[in-house]
Backbone as JSON, one array per atom type, in Angstrom:
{
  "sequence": "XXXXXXXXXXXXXXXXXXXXXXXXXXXXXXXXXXXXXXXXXXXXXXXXXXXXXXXXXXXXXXXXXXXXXXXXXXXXXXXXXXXXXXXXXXXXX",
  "N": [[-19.62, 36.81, 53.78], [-19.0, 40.33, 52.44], [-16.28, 41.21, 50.65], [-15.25, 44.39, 51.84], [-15.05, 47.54, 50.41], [-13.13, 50.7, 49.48], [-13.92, 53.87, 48.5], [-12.25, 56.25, 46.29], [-11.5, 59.78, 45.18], [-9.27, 60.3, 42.79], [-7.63, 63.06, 41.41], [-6.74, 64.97, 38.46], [-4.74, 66.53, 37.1], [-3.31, 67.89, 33.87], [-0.65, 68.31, 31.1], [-0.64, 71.38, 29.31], [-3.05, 71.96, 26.7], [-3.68, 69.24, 26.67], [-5.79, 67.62, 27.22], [-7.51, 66.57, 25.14], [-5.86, 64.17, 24.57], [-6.28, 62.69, 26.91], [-9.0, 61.76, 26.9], [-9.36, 59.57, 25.27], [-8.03, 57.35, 26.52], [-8.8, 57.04, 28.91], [-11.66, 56.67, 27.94], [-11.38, 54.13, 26.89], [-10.79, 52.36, 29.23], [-11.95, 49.57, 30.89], [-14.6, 48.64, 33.12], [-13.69, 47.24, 35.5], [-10.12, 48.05, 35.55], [-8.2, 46.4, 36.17], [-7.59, 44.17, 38.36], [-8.89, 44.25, 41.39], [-9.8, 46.72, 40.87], [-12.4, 49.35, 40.58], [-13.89, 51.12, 38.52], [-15.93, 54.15, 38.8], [-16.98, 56.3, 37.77], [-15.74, 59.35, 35.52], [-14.99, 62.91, 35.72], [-15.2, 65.82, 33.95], [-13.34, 68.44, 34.96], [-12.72, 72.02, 36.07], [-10.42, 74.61, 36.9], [-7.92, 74.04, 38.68], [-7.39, 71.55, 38.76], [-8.03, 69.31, 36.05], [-9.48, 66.77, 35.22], [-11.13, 64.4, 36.77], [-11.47, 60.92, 38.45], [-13.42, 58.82, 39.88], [-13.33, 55.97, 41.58], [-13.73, 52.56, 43.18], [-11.59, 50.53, 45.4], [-10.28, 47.62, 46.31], [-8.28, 47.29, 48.15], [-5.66, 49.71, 49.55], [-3.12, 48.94, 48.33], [-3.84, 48.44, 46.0], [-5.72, 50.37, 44.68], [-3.35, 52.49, 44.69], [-1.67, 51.53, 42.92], [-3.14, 51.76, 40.61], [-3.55, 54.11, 40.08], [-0.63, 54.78, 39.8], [0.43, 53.02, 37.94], [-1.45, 52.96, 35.76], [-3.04, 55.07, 35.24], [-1.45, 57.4, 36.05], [0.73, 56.91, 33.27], [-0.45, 57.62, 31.29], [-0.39, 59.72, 28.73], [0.33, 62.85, 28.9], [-0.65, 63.6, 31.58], [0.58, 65.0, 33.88], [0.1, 65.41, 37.01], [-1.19, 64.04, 39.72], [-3.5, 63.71, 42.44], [-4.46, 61.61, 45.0], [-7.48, 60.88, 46.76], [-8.52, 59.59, 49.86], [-12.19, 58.16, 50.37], [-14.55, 58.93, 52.72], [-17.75, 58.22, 53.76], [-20.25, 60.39, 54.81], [-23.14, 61.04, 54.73], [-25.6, 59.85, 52.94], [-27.23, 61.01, 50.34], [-29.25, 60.62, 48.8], [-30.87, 58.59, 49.92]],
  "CA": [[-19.53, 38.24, 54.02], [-18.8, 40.61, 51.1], [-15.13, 42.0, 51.06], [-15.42, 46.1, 52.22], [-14.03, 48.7, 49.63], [-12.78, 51.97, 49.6], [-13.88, 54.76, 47.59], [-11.4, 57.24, 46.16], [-11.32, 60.39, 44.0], [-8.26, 61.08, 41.99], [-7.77, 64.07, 40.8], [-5.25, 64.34, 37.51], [-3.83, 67.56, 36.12], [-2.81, 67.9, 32.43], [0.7, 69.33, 30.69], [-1.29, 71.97, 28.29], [-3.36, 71.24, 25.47], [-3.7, 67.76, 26.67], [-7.38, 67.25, 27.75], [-7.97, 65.55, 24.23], [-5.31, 62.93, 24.81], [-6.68, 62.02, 28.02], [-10.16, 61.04, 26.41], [-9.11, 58.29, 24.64], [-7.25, 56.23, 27.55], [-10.36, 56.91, 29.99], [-13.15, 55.99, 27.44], [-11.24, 52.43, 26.85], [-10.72, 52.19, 30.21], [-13.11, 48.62, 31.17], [-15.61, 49.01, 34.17], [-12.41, 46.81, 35.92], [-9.46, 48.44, 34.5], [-7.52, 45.93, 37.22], [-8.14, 43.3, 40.0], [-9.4, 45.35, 42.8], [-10.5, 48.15, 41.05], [-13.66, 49.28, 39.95], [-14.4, 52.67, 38.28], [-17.59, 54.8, 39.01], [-17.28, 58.17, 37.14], [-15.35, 60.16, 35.22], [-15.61, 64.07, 35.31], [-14.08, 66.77, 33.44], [-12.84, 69.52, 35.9], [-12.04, 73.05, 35.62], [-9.66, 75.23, 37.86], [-6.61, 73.85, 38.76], [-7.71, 70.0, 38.11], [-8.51, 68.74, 34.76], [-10.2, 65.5, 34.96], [-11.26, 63.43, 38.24], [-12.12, 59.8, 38.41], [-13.93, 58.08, 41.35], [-13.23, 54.58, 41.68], [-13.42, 51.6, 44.28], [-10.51, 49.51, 45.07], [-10.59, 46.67, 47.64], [-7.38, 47.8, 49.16], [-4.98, 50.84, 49.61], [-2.41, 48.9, 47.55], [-4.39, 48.62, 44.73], [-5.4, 51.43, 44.58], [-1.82, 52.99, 44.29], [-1.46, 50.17, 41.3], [-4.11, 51.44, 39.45], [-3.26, 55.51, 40.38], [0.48, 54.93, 39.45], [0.62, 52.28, 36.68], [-2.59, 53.51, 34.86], [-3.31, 57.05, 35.17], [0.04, 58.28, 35.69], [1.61, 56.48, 32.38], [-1.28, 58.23, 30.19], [0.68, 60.84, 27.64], [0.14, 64.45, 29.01], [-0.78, 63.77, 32.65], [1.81, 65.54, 34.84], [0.08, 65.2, 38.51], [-2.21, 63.34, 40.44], [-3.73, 63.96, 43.69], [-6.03, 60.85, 45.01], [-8.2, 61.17, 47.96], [-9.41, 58.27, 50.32], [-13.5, 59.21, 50.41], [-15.28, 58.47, 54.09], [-18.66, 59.03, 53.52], [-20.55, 60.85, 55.86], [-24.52, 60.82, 54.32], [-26.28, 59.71, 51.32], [-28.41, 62.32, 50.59], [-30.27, 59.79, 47.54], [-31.78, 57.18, 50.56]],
  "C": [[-18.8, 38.9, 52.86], [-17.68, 41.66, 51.58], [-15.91, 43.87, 51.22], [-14.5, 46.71, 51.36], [-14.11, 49.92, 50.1], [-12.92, 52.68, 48.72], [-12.71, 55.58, 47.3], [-11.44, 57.95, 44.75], [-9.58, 60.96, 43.51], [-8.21, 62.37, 40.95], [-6.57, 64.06, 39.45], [-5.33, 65.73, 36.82], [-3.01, 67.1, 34.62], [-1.57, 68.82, 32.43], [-0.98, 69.92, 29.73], [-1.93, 71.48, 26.84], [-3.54, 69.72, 25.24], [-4.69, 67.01, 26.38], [-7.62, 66.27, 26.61], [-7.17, 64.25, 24.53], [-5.68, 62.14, 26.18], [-8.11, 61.07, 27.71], [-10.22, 59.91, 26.3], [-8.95, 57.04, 25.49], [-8.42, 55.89, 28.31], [-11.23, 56.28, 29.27], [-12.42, 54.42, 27.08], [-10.36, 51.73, 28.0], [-11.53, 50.73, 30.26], [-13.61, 49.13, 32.82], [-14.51, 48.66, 35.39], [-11.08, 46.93, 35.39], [-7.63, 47.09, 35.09], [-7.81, 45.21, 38.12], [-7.82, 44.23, 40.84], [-9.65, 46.45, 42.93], [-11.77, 48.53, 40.4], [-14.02, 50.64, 39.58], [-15.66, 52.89, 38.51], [-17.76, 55.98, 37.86], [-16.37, 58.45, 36.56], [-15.55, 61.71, 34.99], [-14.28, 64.94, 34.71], [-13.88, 68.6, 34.26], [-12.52, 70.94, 35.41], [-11.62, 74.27, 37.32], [-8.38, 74.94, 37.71], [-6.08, 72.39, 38.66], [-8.17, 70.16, 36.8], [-9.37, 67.82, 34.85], [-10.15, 64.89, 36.77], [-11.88, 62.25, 37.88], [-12.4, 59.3, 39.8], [-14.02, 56.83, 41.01], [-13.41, 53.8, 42.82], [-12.05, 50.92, 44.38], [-10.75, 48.96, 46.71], [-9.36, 46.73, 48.86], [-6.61, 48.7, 48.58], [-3.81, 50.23, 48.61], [-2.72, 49.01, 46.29], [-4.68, 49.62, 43.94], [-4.41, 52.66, 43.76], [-1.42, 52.3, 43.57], [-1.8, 50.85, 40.7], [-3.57, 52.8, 39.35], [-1.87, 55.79, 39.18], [1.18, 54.4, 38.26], [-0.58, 51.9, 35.69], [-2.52, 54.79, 34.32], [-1.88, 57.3, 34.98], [0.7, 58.26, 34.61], [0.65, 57.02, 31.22], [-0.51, 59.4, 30.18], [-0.47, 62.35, 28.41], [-0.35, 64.45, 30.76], [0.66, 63.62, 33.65], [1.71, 65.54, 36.58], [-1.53, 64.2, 38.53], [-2.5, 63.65, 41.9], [-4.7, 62.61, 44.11], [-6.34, 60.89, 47.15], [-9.27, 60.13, 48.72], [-11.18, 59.07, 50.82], [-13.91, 58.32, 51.9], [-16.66, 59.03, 53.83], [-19.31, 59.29, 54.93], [-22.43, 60.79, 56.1], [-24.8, 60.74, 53.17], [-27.27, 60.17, 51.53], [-29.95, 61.41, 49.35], [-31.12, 58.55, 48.87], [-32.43, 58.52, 51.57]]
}
């Protein structure tokens, strides 16, 4: 039986003038940046987010690994928001 993951989007706010320094970290990111996590996406946001990534992780600790001692320690990101996803319909089947 094949372990069950959890989607989640993080959201990540920039200090000003950052957005370029964020590039860099994300694009040499690997597909597994971590045991138990698995990126899907990166998008570039506008409002009151900057950047969002959607990832898997096989549990809630991990997760908060990858959130807090990844993302967070990249130069110019000042918040994070991440959001456990439940899906509800896949509109692609």
């Amino acid at each position: 039986m094949e372990k069950s993951v959890q989607k989640y989007l993080v959201m990540i706010k920039l200090s000003p003038n950052m957005a370029a320094k964020l590039y860099e970290p994300l694009m040499q990111f690997s597909e597994e940046p971590m045991k138990g996590v698995k990126l899907e996406e990166a998008y570039q946001v506008f409002g009151q987010w900057d950047f969002a990534v959607l990832f898997q992780a096989d549990t809630n600790a991990n997760a908060v690994h990858f959130v807090s001692d990844k993302l967070r320690l990249i130069e110019g990101v000042t918040e994070t928001f991440t959001i456990p996803l439940a899906p509800i319909k896949d509109y692609r089947k």
